[in-house]
DSSP file (Angstrom, degrees, kcal/mol; ACC not computed):
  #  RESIDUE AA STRUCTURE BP1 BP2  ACC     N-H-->O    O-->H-N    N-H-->O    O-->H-N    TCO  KAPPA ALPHA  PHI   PSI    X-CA   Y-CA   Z-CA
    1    1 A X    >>        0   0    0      0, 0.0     4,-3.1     0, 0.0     3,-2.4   0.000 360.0 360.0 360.0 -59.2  155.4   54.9   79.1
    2    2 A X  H 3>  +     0   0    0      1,-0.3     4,-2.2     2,-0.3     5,-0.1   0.782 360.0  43.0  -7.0 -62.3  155.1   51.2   79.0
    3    3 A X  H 3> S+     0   0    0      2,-0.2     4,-1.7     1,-0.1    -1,-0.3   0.722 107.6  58.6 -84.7   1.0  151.2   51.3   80.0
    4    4 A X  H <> S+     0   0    0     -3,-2.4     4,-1.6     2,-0.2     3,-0.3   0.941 109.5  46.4 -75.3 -58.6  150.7   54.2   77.6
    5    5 A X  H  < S+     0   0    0     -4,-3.1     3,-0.4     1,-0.2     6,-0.2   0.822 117.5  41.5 -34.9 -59.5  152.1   51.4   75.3
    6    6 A X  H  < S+     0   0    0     -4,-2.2    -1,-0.2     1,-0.2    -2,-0.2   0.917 119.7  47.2 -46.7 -58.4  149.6   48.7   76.8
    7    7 A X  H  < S+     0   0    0     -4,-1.7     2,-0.3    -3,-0.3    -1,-0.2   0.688 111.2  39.3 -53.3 -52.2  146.9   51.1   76.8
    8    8 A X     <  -     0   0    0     -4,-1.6     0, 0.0    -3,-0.4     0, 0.0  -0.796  55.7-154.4-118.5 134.1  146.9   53.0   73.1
    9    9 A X  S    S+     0   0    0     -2,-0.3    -1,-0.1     1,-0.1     3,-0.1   0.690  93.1  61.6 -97.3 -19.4  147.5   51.2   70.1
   10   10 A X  S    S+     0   0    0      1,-0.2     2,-0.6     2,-0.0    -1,-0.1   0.427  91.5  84.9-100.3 -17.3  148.8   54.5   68.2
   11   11 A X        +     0   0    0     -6,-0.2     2,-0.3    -7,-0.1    -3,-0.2  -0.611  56.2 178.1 -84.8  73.7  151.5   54.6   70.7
   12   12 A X        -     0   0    0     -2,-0.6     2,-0.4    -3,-0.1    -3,-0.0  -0.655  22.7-142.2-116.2 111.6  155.0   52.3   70.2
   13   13 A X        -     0   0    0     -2,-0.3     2,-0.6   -11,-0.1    -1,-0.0  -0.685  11.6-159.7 -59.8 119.0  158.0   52.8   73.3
   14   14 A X        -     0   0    0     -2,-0.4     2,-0.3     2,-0.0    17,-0.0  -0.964   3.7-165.5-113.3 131.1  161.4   52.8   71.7
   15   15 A X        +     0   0    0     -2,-0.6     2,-0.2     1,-0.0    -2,-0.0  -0.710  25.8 152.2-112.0 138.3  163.9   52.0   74.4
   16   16 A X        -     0   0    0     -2,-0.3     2,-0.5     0, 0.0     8,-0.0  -0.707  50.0 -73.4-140.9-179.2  167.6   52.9   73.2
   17   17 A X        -     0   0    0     -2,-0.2     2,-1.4     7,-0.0     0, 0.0  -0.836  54.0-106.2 -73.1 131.0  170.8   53.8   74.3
   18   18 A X        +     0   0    0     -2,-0.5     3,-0.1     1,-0.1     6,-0.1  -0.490  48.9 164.9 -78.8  99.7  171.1   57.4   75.5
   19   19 A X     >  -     0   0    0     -2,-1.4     4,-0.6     1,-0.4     3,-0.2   0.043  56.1 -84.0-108.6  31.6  172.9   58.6   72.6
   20   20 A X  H  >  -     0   0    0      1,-0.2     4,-1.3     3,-0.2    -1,-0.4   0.002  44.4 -90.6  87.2 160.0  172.2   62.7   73.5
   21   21 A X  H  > S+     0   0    0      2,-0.2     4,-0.6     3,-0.2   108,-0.3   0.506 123.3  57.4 -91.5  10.3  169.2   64.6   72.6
   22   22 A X  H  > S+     0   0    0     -3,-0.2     4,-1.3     2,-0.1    -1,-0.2   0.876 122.2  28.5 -87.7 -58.6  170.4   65.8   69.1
   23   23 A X  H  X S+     0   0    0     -4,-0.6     4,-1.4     2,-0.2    -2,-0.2   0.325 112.4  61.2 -82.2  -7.9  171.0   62.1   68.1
   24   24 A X  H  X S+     0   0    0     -4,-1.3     4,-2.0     3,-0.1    -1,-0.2   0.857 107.3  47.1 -88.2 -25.1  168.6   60.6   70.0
   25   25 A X  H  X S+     0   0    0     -4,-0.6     4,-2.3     2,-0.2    -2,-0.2   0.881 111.6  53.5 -56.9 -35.2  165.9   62.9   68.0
   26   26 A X  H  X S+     0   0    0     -4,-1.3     4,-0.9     2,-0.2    -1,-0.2   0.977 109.9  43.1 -45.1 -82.5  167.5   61.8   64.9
   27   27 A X  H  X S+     0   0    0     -4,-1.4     4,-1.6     2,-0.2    -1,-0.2   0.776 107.5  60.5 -46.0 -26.8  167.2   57.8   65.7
   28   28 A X  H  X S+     0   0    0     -4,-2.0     4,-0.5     1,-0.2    -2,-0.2   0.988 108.6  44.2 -77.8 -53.0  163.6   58.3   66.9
   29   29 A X  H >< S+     0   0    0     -4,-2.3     3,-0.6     2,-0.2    -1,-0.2   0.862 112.1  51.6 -46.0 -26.0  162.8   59.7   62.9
   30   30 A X  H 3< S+     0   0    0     -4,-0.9     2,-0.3     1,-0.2    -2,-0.2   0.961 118.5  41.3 -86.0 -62.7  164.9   56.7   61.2
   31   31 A X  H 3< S+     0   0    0     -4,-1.6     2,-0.4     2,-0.0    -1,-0.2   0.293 102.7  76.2 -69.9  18.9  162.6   54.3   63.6
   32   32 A X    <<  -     0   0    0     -3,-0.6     2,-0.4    -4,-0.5    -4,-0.0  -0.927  54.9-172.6-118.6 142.4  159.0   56.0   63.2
   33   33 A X        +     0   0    0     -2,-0.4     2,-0.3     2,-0.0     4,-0.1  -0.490  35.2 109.2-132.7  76.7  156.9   55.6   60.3
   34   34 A X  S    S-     0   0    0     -2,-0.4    78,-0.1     2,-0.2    -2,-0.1  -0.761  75.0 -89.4-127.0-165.3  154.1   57.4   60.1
   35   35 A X  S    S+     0   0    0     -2,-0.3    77,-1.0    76,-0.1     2,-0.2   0.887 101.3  21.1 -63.4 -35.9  152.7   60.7   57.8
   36   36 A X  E     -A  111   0A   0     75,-0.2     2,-0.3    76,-0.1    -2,-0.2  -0.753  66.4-147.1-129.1-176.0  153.9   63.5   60.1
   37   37 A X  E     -A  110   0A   0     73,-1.1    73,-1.0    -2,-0.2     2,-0.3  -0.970  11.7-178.7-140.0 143.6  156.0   63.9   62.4
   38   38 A X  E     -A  109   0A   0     -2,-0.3     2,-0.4    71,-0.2    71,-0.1  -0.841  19.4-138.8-162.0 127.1  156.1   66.1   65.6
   39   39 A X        +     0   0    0     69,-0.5     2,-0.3    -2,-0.3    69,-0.2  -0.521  21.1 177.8-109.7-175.2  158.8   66.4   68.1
   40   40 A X        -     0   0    0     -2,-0.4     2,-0.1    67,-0.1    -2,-0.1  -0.982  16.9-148.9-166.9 134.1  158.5   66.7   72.5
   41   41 A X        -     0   0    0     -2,-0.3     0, 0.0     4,-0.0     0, 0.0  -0.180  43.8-105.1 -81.1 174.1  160.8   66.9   75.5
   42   42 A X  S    S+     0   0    0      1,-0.1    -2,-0.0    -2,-0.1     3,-0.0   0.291 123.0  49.1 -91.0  27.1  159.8   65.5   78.4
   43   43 A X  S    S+     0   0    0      2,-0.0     2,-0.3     0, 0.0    -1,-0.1   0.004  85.1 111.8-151.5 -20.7  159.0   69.4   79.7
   44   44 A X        -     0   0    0      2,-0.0     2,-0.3     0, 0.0    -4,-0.0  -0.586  48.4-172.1 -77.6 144.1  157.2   70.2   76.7
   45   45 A X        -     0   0    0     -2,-0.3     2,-0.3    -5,-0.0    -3,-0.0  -0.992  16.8-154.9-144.6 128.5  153.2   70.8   77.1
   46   46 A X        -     0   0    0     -2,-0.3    61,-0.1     2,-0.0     5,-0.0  -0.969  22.7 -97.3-120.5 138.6  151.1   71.2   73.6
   47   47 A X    >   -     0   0    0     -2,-0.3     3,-2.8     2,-0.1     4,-0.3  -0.123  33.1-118.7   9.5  95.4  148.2   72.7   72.7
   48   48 A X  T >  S+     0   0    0      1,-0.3     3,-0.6     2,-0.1     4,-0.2   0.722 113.0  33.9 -27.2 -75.4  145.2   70.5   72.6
   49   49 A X  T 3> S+     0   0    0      1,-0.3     4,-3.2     2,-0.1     3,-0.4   0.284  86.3 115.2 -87.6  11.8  144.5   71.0   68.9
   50   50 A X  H <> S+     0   0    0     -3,-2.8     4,-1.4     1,-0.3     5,-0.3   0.952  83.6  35.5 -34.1 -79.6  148.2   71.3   67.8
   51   51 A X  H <> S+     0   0    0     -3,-0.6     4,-0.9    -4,-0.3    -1,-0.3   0.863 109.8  55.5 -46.5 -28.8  148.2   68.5   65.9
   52   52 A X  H  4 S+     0   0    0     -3,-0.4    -2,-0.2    -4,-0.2    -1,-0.2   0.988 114.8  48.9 -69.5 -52.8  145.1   68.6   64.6
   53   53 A X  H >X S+     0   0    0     -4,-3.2     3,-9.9     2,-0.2     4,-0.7   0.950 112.6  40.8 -29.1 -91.6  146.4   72.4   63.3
   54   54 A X  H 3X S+     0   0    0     -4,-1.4     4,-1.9     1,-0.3     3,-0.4   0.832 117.7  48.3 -55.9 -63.0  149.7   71.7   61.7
   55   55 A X  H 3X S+     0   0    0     -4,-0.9     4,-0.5    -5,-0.3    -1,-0.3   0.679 110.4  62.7 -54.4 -16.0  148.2   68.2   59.9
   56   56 A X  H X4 S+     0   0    0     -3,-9.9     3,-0.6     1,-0.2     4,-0.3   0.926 109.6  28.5 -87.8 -19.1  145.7   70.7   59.1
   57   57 A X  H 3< S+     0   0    0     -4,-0.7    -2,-0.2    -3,-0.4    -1,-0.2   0.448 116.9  65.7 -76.5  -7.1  147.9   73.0   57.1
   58   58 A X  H >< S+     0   0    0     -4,-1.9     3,-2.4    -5,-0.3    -1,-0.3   0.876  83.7  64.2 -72.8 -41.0  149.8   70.5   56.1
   59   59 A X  T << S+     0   0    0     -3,-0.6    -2,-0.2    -4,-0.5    -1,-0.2   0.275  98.9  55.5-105.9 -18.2  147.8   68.7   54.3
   60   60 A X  T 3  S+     0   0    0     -4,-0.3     2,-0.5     2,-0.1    -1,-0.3   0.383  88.8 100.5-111.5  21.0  147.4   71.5   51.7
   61   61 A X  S <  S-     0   0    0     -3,-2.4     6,-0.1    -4,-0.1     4,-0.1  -0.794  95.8 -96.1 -86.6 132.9  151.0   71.7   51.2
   62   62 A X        -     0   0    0     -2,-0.5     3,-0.4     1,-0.2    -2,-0.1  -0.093  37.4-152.6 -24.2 119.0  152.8   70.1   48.1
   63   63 A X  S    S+     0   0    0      1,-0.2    -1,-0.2    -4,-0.1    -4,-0.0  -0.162  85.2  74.0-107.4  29.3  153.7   66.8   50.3
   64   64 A X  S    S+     0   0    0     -3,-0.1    -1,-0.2    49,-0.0     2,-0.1   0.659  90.0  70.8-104.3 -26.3  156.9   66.4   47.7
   65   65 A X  S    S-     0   0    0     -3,-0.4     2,-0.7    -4,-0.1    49,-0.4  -0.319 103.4-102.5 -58.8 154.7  158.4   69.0   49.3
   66   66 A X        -     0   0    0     47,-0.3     2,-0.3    74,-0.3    74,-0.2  -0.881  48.2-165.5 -92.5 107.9  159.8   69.2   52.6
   67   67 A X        -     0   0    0     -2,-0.7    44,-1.6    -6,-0.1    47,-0.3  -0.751  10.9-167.9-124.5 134.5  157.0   71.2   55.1
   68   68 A X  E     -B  110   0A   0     -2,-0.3    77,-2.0    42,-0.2     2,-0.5  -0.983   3.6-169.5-127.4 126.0  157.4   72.5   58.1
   69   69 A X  E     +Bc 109 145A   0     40,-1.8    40,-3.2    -2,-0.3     2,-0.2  -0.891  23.6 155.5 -85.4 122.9  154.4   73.7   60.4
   70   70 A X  E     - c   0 146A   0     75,-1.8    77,-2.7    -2,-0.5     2,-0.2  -0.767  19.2-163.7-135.2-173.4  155.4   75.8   63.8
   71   71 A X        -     0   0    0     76,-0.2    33,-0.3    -2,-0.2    36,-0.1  -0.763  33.0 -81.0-153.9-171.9  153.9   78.2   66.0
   72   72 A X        -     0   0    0     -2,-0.2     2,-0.4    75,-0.1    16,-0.1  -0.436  46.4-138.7 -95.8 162.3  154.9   80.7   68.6
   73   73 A X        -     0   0    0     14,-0.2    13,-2.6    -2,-0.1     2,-0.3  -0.946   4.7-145.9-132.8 149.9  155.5   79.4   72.2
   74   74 A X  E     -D   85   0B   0     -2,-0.4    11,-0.3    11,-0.2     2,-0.3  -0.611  16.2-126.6-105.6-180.0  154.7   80.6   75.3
   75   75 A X  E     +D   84   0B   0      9,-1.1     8,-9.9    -2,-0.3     9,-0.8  -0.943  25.9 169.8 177.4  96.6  156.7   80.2   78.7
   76   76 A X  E     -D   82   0B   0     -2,-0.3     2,-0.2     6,-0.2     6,-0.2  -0.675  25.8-134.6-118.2 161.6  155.6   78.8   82.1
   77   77 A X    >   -     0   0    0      4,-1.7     3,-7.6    -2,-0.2     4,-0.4  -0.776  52.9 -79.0-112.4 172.2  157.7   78.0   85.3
   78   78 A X  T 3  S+     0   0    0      1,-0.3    -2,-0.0    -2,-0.2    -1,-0.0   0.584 132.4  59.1 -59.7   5.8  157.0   74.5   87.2
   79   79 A X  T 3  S-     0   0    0      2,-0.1    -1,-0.3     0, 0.0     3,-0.1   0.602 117.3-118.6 -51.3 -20.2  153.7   76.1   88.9
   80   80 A X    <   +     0   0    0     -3,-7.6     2,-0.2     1,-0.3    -2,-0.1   0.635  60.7 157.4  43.7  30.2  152.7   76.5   85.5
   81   81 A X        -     0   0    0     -4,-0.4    -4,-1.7     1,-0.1     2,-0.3  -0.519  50.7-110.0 -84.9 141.7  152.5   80.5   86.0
   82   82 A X  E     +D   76   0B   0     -2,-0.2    -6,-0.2    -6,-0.2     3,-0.1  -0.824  44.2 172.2-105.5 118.5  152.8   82.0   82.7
   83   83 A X  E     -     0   0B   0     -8,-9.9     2,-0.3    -2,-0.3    -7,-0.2   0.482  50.0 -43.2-116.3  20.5  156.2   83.9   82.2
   84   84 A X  E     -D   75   0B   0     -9,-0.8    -9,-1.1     2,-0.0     2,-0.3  -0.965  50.4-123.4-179.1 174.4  156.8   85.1   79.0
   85   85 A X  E     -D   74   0B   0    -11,-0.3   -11,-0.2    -2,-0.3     3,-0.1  -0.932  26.3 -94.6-124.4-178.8  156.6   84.2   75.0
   86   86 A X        -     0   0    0    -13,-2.6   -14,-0.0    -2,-0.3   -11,-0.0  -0.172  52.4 -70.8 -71.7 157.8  158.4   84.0   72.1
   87   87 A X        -     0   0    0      1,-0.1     3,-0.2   -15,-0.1   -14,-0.2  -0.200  37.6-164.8 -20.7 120.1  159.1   86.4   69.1
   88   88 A X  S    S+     0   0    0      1,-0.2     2,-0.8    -3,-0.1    -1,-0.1   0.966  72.9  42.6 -85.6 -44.8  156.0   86.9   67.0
   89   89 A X  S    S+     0   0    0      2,-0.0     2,-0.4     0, 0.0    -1,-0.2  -0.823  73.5 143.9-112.5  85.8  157.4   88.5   63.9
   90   90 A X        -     0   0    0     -2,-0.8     2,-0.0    -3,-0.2    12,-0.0  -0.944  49.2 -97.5-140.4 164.8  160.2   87.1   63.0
   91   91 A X        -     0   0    0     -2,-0.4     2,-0.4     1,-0.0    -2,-0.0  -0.427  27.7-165.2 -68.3 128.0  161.9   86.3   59.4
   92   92 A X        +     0   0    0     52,-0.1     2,-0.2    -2,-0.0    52,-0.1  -0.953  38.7 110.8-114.3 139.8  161.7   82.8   57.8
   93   93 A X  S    S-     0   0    0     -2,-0.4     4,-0.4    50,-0.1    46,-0.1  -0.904  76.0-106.7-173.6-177.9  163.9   82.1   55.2
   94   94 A X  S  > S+     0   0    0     44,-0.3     4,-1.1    -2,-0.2    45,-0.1   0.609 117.0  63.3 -95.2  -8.3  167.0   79.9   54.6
   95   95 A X  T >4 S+     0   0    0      2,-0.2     3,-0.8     1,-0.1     4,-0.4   0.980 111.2  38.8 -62.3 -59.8  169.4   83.1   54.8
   96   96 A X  T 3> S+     0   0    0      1,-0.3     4,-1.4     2,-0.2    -2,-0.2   0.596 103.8  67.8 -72.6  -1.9  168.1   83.5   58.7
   97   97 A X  T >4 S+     0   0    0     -4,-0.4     3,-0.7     1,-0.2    -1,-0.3   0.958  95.4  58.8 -77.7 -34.1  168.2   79.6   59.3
   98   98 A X  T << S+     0   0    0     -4,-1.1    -1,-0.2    -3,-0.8    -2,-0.2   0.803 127.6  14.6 -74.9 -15.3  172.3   79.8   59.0
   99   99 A X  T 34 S+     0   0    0     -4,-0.4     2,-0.3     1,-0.1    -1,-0.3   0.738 131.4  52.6-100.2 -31.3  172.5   82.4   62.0
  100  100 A X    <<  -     0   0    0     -4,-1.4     2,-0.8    -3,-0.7    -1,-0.1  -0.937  52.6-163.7-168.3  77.9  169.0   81.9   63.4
  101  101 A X        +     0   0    0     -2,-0.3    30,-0.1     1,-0.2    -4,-0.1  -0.741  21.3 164.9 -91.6 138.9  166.6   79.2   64.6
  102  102 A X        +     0   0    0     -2,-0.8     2,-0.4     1,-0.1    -1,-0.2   0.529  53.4  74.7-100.9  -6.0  163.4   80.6   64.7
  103  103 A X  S    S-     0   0    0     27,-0.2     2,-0.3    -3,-0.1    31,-0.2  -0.969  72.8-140.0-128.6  97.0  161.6   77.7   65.0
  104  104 A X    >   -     0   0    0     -2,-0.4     3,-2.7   -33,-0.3   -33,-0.2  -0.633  22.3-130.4 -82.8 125.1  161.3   75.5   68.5
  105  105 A X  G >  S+     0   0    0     -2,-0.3     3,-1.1     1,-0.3   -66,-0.3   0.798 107.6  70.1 -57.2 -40.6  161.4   71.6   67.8
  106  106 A X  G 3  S+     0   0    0      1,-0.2    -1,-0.3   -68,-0.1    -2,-0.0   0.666 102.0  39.7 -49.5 -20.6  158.1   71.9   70.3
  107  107 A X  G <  S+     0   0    0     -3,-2.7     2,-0.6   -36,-0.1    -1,-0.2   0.073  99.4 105.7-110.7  27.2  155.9   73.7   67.8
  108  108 A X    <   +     0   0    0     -3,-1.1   -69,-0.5   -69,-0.2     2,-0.4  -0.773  36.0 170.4 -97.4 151.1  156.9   71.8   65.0
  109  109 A X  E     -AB  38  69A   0    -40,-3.2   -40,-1.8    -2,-0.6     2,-0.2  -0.970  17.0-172.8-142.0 123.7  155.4   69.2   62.9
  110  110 A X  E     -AB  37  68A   0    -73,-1.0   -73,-1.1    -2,-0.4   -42,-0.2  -0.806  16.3-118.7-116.4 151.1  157.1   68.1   59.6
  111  111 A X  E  >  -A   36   0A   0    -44,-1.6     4,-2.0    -2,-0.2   -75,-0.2  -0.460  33.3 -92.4 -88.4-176.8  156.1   65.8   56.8
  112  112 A X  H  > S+     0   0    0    -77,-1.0     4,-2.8     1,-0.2     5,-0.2   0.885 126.0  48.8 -35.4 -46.7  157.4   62.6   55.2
  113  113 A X  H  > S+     0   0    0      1,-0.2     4,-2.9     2,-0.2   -47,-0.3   0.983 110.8  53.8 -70.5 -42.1  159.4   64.4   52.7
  114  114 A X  H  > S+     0   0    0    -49,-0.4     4,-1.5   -47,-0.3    -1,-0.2   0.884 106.8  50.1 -58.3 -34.8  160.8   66.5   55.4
  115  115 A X  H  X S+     0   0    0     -4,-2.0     4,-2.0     2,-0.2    -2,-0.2   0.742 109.4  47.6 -44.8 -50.4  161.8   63.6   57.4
  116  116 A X  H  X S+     0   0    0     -4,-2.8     4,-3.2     2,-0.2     5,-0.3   0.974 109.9  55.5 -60.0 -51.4  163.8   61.7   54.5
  117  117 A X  H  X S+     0   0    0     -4,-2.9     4,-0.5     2,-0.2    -2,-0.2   0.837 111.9  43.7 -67.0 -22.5  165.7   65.2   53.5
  118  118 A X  H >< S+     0   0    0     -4,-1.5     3,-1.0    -5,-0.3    -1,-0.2   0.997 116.5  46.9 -72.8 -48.1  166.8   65.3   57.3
  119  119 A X  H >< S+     0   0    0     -4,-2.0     3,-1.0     1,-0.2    -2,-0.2   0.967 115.8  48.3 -23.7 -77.4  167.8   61.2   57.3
  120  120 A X  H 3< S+     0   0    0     -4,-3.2    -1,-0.2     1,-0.3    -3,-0.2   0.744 123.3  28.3 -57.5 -19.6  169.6   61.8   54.0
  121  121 A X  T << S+     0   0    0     -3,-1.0    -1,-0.3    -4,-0.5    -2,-0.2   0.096  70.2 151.2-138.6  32.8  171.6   64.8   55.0
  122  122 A X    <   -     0   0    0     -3,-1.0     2,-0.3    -4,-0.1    -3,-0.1  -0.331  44.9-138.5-102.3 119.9  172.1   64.3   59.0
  123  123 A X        -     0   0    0      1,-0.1    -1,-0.1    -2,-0.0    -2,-0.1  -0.914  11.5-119.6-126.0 162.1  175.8   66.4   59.3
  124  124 A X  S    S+     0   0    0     -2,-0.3     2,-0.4     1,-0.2    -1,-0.1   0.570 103.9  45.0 -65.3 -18.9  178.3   65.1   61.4
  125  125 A X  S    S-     0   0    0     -3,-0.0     2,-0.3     0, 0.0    -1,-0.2  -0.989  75.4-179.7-123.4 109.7  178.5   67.9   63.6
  126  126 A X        -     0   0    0     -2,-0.4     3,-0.2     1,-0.1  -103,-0.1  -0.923  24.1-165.6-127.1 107.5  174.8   69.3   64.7
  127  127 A X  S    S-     0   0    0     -2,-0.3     2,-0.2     1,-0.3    -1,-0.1   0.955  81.6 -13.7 -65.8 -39.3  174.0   72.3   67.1
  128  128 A X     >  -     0   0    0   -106,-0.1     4,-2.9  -107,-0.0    -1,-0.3  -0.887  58.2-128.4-172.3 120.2  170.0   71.3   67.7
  129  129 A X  H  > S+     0   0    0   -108,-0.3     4,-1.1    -2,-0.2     5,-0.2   0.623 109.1  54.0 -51.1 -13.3  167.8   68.7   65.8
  130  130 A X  H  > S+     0   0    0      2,-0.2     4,-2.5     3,-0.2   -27,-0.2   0.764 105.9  46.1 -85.2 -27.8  165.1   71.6   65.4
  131  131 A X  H  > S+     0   0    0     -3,-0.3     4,-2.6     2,-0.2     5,-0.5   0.811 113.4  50.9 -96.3 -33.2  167.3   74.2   63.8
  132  132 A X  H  X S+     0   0    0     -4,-2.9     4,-2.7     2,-0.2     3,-0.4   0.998 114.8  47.8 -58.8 -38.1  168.8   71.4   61.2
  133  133 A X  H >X S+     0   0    0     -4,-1.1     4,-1.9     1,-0.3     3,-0.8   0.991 110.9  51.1 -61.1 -72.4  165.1   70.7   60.7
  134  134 A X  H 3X S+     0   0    0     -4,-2.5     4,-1.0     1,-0.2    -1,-0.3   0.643 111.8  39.9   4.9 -72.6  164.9   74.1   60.3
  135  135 A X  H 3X S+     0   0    0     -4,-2.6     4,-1.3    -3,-0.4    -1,-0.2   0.712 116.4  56.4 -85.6 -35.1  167.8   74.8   57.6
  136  136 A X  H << S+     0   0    0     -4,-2.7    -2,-0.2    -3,-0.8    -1,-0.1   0.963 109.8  37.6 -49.1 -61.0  166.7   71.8   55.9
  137  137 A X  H  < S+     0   0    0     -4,-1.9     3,-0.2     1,-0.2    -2,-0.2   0.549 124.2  43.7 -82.9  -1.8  163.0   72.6   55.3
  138  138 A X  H  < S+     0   0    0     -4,-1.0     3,-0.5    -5,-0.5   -44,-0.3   0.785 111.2  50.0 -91.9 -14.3  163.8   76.0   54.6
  139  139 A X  S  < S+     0   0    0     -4,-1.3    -1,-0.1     1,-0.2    -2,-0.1  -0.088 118.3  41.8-109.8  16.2  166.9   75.6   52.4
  140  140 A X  S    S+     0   0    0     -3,-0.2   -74,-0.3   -74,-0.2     2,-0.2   0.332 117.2  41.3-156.2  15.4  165.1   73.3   50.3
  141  141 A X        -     0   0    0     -3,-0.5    -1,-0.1   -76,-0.1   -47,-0.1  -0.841  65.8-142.9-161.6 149.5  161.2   75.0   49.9
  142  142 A X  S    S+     0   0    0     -2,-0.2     2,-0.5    -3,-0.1    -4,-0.1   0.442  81.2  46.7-114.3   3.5  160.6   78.8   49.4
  143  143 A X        -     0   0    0      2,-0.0     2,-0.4   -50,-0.0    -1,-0.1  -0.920  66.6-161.2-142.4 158.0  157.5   79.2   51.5
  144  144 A X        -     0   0    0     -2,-0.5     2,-0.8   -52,-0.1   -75,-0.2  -0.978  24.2-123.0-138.9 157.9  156.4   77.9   55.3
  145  145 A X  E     +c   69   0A   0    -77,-2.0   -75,-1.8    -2,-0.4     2,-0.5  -0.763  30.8 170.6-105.4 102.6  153.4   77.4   57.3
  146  146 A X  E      c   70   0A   0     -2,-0.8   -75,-0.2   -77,-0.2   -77,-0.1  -0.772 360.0 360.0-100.5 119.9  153.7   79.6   60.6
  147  147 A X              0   0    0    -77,-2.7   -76,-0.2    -2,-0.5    -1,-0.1   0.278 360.0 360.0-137.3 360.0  149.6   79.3   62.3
């Protein structure tokens, strides 16, 4: 990670305490500042144009609102043999975030605004940073951008 740093100027290492992956996603949003946002495991593999998608749909949503961009996922083992994907048709709304994430923290990309309403409302007790992202930008928006 370190020569990606050297290497790429658009790239910044933040070296921490391992404080879990619910809370370490958390601190990595209080310490990033850019326009979007998008999170990755170290087992997650994206889509060339992902970003380039989601920033594009983003980018004609009300940016005072809290926006979320996903997608569907697909399902490989370590050969990278393809075994499976996700649900295509499935319900967004803030009724099904309280039972329900539908939404994998690997195909998401959020804006600014989404990013302050998770900071401001961060509860104390968290199942997955993706499905609070989840309940946030749906529970606080009436519409989402699924491409």
């Amino acid at each position: 990670m370190k020569e990606y740093e050297r290497n790429y100027s658009n790239i910044r290492l933040a070296e921490g305490n391992n404080l879990g992956f619910i809370k370490s996603f958390f601190r990595l949003l209080e310490t990033a500042n850019a326009e979007y946002y998008a999170y990755c495991d170290q087992d997650d593999i994206w889509l060339e144009n992902k970003i380039e998608r989601a920033v594009n749909q983003l980018n004609q949503a009300d940016s005072t609102k809290p926006n979320l961009a996903f997608g569907n996922s697909d399902y490989y083992d370590e050969r990278m043999e393809f075994i499976g994907e996700g649900e295509k048709h499935k319900t967004f709304s803030f009724l099904n975030s309280l039972y329900e994430c539908v939404t994998q923290g690997m195909t998401m990309v959020i804006n600014q605004r989404a990013k302050e309403m998770i900071l401001e409302n961060i509860p104390e007790k968290c199942l997955f940073h993706d499905w609070w992202t989840y309940m946030i930008c749906s529970g606080l928006r009436r519409s989402f951008i699924h491409g």
